[in-house]
C-alpha positions, 0 to 999 in steps of 0.5 A: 377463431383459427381454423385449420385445414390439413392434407394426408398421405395415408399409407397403410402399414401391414405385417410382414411374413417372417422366415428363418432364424437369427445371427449375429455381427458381433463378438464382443462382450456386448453380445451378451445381451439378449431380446426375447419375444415374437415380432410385434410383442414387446421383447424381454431384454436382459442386460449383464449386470457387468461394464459394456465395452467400446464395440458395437454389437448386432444381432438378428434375432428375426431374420425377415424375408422383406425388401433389403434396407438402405443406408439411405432409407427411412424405416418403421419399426417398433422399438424399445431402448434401454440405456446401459450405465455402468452395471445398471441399466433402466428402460427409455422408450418403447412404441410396443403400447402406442404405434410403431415410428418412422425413423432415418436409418442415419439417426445414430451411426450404430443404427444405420450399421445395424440397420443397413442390409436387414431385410423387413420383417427382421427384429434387431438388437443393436448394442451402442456405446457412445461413440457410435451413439450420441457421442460424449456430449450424450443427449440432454433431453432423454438423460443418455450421458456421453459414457451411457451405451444403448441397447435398442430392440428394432422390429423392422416393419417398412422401408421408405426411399426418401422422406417424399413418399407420396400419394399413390393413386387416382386423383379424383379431385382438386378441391376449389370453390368453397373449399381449398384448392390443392396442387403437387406434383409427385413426391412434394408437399401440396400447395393450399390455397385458400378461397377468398371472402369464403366463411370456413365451415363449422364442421368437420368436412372430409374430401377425398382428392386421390383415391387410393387403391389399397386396403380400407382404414379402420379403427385401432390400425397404425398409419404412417401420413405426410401432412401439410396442416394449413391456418385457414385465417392466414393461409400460412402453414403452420405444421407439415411433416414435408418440412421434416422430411420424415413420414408420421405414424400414430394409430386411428381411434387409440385411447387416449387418441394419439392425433386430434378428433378430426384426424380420428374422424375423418381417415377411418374408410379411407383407403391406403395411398388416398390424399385427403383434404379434411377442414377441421373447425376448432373444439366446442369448449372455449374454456379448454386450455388447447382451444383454437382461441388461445395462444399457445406458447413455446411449449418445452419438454423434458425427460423425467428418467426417475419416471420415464416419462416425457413432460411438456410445460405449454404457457397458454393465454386465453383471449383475456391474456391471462397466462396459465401453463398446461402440464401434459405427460407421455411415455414417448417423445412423439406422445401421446400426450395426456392432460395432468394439470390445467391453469398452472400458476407456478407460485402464485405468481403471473408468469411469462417466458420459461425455460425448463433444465434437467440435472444430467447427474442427478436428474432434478428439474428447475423451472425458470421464469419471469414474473411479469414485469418484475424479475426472473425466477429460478423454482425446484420441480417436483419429482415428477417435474409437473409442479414446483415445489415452493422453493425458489430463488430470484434473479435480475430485479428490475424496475419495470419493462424494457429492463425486465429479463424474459426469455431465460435459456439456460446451459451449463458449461465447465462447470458453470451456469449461463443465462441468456435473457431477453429484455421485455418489449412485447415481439420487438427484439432487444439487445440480450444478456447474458450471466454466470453463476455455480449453481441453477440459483446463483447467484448470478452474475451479468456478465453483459450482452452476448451481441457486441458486434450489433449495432442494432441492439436487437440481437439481430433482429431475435430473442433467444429461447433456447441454447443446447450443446451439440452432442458430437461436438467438443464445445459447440453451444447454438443459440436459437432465437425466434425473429418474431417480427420478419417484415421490420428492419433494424432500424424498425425493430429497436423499439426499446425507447418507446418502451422505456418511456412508457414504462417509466412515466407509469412507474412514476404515477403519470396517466399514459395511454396504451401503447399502439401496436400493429398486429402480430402475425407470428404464424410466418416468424423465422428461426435464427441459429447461431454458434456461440464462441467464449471469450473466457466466461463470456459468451458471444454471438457473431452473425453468420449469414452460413455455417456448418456443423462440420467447421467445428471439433 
C-alpha cells in the first residue's frame, strides 16, 4: 500500500472590515452591467440583453479599507464569472457555495488591470472582452470562445506577495526518528526525508513542526495552505502546490469534504502560520475505487456548459489490472469532486487510454479510447458527459500490440480533425501516428509519424497524452507526452521488436511465456512539451531542448 506523508502552511483567512461606497474605471456600454450584493454573499449580476463592446469596464462596487494589490500579487477572492455571448449570457463558476481561490493577479490581462491598486475588502466587477480575456483562441476547457466577453464579480478578501508565502512561527520541532525528518529555509518547499527500514503507521498521526501564534482552526473555516505531499514508499513527491507557485484554499470539515480525511482530521486545533506534518495511512476499504492500492490513471476533465458542471473521467486498475473508470463531477474546476459512478466499462468493452473532446460550437462531448489490444473507439456522451450513450464508431483495426493505437489525443484544426496515437508497448516509447478526418468519427486517414526526425522511434523517448491549442496564439498547437521511463536511453527505450515478437507468435497459436518487465516506478516520470509545425495536413514535432511561447504569433 502507498503511504502519503504531507506538510502544511496553514494561513487563516479572516474577513476584512469594509468602508466607503464604489466607483467606476469605465465608460463604455459594458458598464452597463450591474452586481448587487454585501460582501461575502454571492452577487446578483445582470447583464443587457444587448452585444458587449471591445472596452474593458471596472467597477468598485465595495470600496474596501485593506492593503493595496500589486500587479505582482497573489490574491483570495471569492468570485463568480458569467461568460456574455451575444445577447445571452449563462453562469460559469462561482466559489460563494464552496471556498474563496488564490488566484495570480496576471491570470488575464483584464484581471490584473481590474485588480491592481484595489484595496482588500473591496468587491469588483470586471467586464472582459476577448482581448484582454482568453484571446481568439478562447479557452476550450470552460466552453469561452475567442468572441465571448467575461464578466467576473471579485470579493477581494487576501493579497499574498509571491507564491513562497510560508510558515510564520516558532519551530518547535523537526521530526526524525520514526517519523520524516522536515528541513526549509524560509519562503521555500520542505525537504522530506524519509526514515530507513521504518514500517509506516496505520494511523493517522499529526505533528506540529512550527507553531503558529494566530488564531485556532475550526470546522467549517476556509484555509489557504502550501503543501508538499510526499510517497512514503518512494520517497518522491507526488503533489506540492510549492511546484505551482500558487497557494491552496479548501474549507475544513465541508460536506461533501473538499480535501481528504486526513486533512480534515488532522488541521482542526491548529493555529494560523503552524506547519504541520500529518502521515496520513490509506482508506479501509480495498474495494473503494480512489483506494491507495489502485492505479490511478490520467484523469481528464472537461467542462459541461449545458450543465455547468466540470466532469472528471479517472481510468483505475485495482491490483488485478482490470480497468474500470470513475466519473466524478463538480460545480468548480478545483472541485470538490463527487463520486457519480463507479466500475465504468464504456460499451462493455475493456478499455484503456482516452481522451475526452467538448464541441466548442455545440458543446457535444466524445470519448475516444482503445479497446484493449484491438482497436480505437470514437463514443457519444451523454448530455451530462458521465456515460456514452452506445453510439460509437471504430478506428485503426489492428492485429495485435505493438500496432494497437492507444493514447488518442485529439484537436481540431482549419476545419479538421487530428489524432495522435501511440502504439502499445506497455511504458516503453514508440514511434507515434498521427491522421485526419471531417469529423470526431472520421473516417480517418493515417497520415504517418509526427516524428520524423527520430531516429530512435521512441517519439523521443514519450508518448503523447494530450495536444491543446494555445489560447492567445494564431496557430500554436503543443504536444504534452508523458516520459514514463527517465532512466533508459534510446537505444533502451525502443522495445517495439520484442513486443512484435511476443504478440505475434501468441496471435498465431504458440505457447510463450510472459514478457519479463522491470518495475516501473512512474511517480518520478517527466513531462515533454513540444510545438507542433504543419507541413500542409500533417503534423510534426521537432525536439527542441528550449523554446518559448513568445517565439510565436
Amino acid at each position: 500500500m502507498r503511504r502519503i506523508v504531507a506538510l502544511f502552511v496553514i494561513p487563516l483567512i479572516a474577513g476584512l472590515a469594509l468602508a466607503g461606497c464604489g466607483s467606476s474605471t469605465s465608460s463604455s456600454s459594458n458598464a452597463a452591467v450591474t452586481a448587487t450584493g454585501s460582501f461575502g454573499a454571492s452577487p446578483s449580476i445582470t447583464i443587457p440583453k444587448q452585444q458587449p463592446t471591445s472596452t474593458l469596464a471596472v467597477k468598485t462596487l465595495i470600496q474596501g479599507n485593506g492593503a493595496t494589490i500589486k500587479k505582482s500579487d497573489l490574491f483570495l477572492s471569492n468570485f463568480t464569472i458569467y461568460m456574455w455571448s451575444g445577447t445571452t449570457n449563462k453562469l460559469l463558476d462561482s466559489t460563494y457555495s464552496s471556498a474563496p481561490q488564490v488566484l495570480p493577479a496576471s491570470l488575464l490581462p483584464g484581471i490584473q488591470s481590474a485588480v491592481t491598486g484595489q484595496k482588500l475588502g473591496s468587491r469588483v466587477l470586471a467586464v472582459i472582452p476577448p482581448k484582454q480575456g482568453y484571446g481568439t483562441g478562447g479557452n476550450t476547457q470552460l466552453g469561452v470562445t475567442g468572441s465571448d466577453t467575461l464578466v467576473f464579480v471579485m470579493d477581494l478578501i487576501q493579497k499574498y506577495s509571491s507564491g513562497t508565502v510560508s510558515a510564520s512561527g516558532a519551530t518547535v520541532s523537526s521530526g526524525g526518528g520514526s517519523l520524516p525528518s522536515v528541513s526549509a529555509a524560509q519562503g521555500t518547499a520542505p525537504k522530506v526525508t524519509i526514515p530507513k527500514g521504518v514500517t509506516p503507521p496505520t494511523t493517522l498521526v499529526t505533528k506540529t513542526l512550527i507553531k503558529g501564534s494566530g488564531p485556532v482552526v475550526t470546522k467549517g473555516q476556509a484555509v489557504v495552505a502550501q503543501y508538499t505531499g510526499v510517497n512514503w514508499r518512494t520517497g518522491q513527491v507526488f503533489d506540492s502546490s510549492w511546484q505551482r507557485s500558487l497557494p491552496y484554499s479548501f474549507k475544513i470539515g465541508a460536506t461533501p469534504s473538499q480535501v481528504i480525511p486526513g486533512w480534515d482530521q488532522g488541521l482542526v486545533g491548529q493555529t494560523v502560520g503552524s506547519r504541520v506534518l500529518l502521515i496520513i495511512p490509506p482508506a479501509d476499504d480495498p474495494q473503494a475505487p480512489m483506494h491507495p492500492s489502485h492505479m490511478i490513471d490520467r484523469p481528464h476533465i472537461a467542462h459541461n456548459p449545458r450543465t455547468g458542471k466540470y466532469v472528471c473521467w479517472i481510468k483505475i486498475m485495482d491490483p488485478g489490472e482490470s480497468q474500470r473508470w470513475t466519473v466524478f463531477t463538480a460545480g468548480s474546476l478545483l472541485g470538490p469532486y463527487e463520486v457519480i459512478r463507479t466500475g465504468v466499462r464504456p460499451l462493455g468493452m475493456d478499455a484503456g487510454d482516452f481522451d475526452l473532446v467538448v464541441d466548442p460550437s455545440d458543446s457535444k462531448g466524445y470519448f475516444y479510447f482503445e479497446r484493449v489490444h484491438s482497436d480505437l473507439i470514437c463514443a457519444d456522451l451523454t448530455d451530462d458527459y458521465t456515460a456514452v450513450t452506445g453510439y460509437y464508431s471504430i478506428h485503426f483495426p489492428r492485429r495485435h500490440p505493438p500496432m494497437v493505437r492507444e493514447a488518442p489525443a485529439h484537436f481540431r484544426r482549419n476545419g479538421k480533425h487530428y489524432l495522435i496515437t501511440s502504439g502499445t508497448t506497455w511504458y516503453y516509447p514508440n514511434r507515434s501516428e498521427a491522421a485526419v478526418g471531417d469529423s470526431y468519427h472520421g473516417p480517418y486517414t493515417v497520415l504517418g509519424n509526427p516524428h520524423p526526425a527520430d531516429a530512435s522511434g521512441t517519439s523521443f523517448r514519450s508518448q503523447i497524452s494530450c495536444v491543446f491549442r494555445h489560447p492567445a496564439k494564431r496557430d500554436l498547437f503543443v504536444a504534452l507526452a508523458d516520459r514514463w521511463l527517465t532512466e533508459l536511453s534510446e537505444r533502451e527505450s525502443d522495445q517495439a521488436k520484442l513486443f512484435c515478437e511476443y504478440y505475434g507468435a501468441r496471435a498465431a497459436g504458440k505457447s510463450v511465456p510472459p514478457l519479463d518487465l522491470p518495475e516501473a516506478d512512474t511517480s518520478i516520470a517527466d513531462y515533454v512539451w513540444l510545438p507542433i509545425r504543419f507541413d500542409g495536413d500533417m503534423p510534426v514535432i521537432d525536439w527542441r531542448d528550449e523554446w518559448r511561447i513568445d517565439e510565436f504569433d
